[in-house]
N, C-alpha and C positions, 0 to 999 in steps of 0.2 A: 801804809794806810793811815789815815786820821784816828784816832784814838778817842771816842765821845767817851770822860769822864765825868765825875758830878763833883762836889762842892767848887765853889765861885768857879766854876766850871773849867776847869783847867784841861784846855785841849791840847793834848802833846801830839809834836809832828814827827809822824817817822818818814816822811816826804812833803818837802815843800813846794815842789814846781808845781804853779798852777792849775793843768792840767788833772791833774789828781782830782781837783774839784768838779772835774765834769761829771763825773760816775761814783751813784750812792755807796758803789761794792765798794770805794777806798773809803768809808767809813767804818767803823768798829765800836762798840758797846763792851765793855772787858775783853774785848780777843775775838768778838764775833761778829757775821758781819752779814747781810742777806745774799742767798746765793750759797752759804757756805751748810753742812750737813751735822743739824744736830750729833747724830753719832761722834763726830769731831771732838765732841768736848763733852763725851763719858767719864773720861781719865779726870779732864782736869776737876769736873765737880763730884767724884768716886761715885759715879750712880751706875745703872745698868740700860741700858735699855728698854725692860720691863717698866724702868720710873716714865719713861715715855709712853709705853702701850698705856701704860695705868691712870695716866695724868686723866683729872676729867677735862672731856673736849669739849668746848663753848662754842655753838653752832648757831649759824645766823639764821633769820625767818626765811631768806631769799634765798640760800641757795645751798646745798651742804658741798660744794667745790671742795673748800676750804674750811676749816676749823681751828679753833684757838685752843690754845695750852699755856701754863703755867707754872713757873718754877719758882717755890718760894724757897731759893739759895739767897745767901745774903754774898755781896761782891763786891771791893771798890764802897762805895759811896750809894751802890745802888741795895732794895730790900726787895725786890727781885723781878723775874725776867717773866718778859710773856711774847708767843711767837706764832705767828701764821703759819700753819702746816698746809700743803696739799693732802687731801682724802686718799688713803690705800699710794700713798708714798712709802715707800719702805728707806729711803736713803734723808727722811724727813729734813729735806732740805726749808732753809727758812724764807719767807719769800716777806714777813714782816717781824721786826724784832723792834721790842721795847724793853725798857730797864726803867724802872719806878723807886721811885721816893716816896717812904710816906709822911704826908704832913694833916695827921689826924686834927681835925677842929680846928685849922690856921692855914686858912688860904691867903691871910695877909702875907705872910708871911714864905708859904710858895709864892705867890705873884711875883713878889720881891726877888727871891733867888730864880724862878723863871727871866726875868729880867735882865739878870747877871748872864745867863746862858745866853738869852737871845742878843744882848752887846756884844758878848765873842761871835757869834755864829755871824751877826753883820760884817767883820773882818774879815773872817774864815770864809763865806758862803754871798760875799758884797757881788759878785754877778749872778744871784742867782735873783728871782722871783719872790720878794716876802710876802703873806699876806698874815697882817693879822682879825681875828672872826671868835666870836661864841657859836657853840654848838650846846641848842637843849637836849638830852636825851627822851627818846620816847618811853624808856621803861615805866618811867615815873611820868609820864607825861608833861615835860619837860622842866624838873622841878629840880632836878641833878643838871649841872651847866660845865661845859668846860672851855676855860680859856686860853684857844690856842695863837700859836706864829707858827706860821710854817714857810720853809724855803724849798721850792720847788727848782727839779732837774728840768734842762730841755726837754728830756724825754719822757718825761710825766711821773716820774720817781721823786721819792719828798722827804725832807729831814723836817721834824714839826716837833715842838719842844710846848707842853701843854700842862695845866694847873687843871682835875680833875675835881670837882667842888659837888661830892653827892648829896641830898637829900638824907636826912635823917630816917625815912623812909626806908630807903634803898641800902642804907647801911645796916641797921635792923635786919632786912630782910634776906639781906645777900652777905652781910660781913665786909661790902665794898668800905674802906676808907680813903678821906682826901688825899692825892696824891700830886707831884709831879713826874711828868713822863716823859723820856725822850726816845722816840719812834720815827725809825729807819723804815723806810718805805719802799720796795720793790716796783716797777711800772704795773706786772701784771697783779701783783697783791693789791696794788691801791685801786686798779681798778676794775679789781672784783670788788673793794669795799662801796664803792662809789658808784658802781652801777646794777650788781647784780645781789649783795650781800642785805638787801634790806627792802628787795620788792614786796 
């Protein structure tokens, strides 16, 4: 599997044949990869299972399918993990994983190492679809901005590697800070995000 780490973004290969790139599952984030069953990786962060029932779940306006969780393990390069669950999953398989960076009050500064990432990935990821796009959030009504690239699978699964630039507002009020993110995408995770998680 491909290995997504973070500083000047150093992607190690434990398979190089091209093929490999066709499918998001030969991607990994420390050792994890969508598709694969939280429980998997109790041992390696010494938690229980309980730290999963317990986690608060971040639930969308559109649809409660799915819910979000949050581990703030520190790993690698990354200050911590956040994952798409299926509702009344009991094998909480992960159908969207992210690994964050924080870059509190310096988004110059993400932009710039987002950057670094997104020249490896044009190497890594050169057949695939890029697009880069700002997204406003609606929490703040759109005053929090994020600035993403993302490279898209044939099959509508997506590797998107984004600088999170919150509102002073929003931080106050939620504790969110600036961040970069890099976020493995499942088919059917992205498109609950995209069509059903925000009606």
């Amino acid at each position: 599997m491909k290995k997504l780490s973070t500083y000047l973004f150093l992607i190690l290969f434990s398979f190089s044949t091209p093929s490999f790139a066709d499918d998001v599952s030969d991607f990994e984030i420390e050792g994890m990869s969508v598709g694969d069953s939280l429980l998997d990786y109790l041992e390696k962060w010494n938690i229980t299972e309980e730290v999963i029932i317990n986690s608060p779940k971040n639930y969308y306006p559109g649809s409660k399918k799915f819910y979000g969780i949050k581990f703030l393990i520190k790993s690698g390069d990354y200050d911590n993990f956040g994952f798409l669950l299926k509702e009344n999953d009991k094998k909480y398989i992960i159908y969207i994983l992210r690994g964050k960076k924080v870059f509190a009050n310096d988004l110059e500064n993400c932009k710039a190492y987002k950057e670094k990432i997104v020249d490896e990935f044009e190497v890594l990821l050169k057949n695939l679809k890029r697009s880069d796009y700002i997204h406003k959030y609606q929490r703040d009504n759109g005053k929090s901005i994020s600035y993403i690239t993302s490279f898209k699978f044939e099959d509508g699964s997506a590797i998107r590697v984004y600088c999170d630039n919150w509102s002073t507002v929003t931080e106050k009020e939620i504790g969110w800070q600036d961040s970069l993110n890099i976020e493995i995408s499942s088919v059917e995770g992205l498109r609950w995000i995209n069509l059903e998680a925000y009606k």
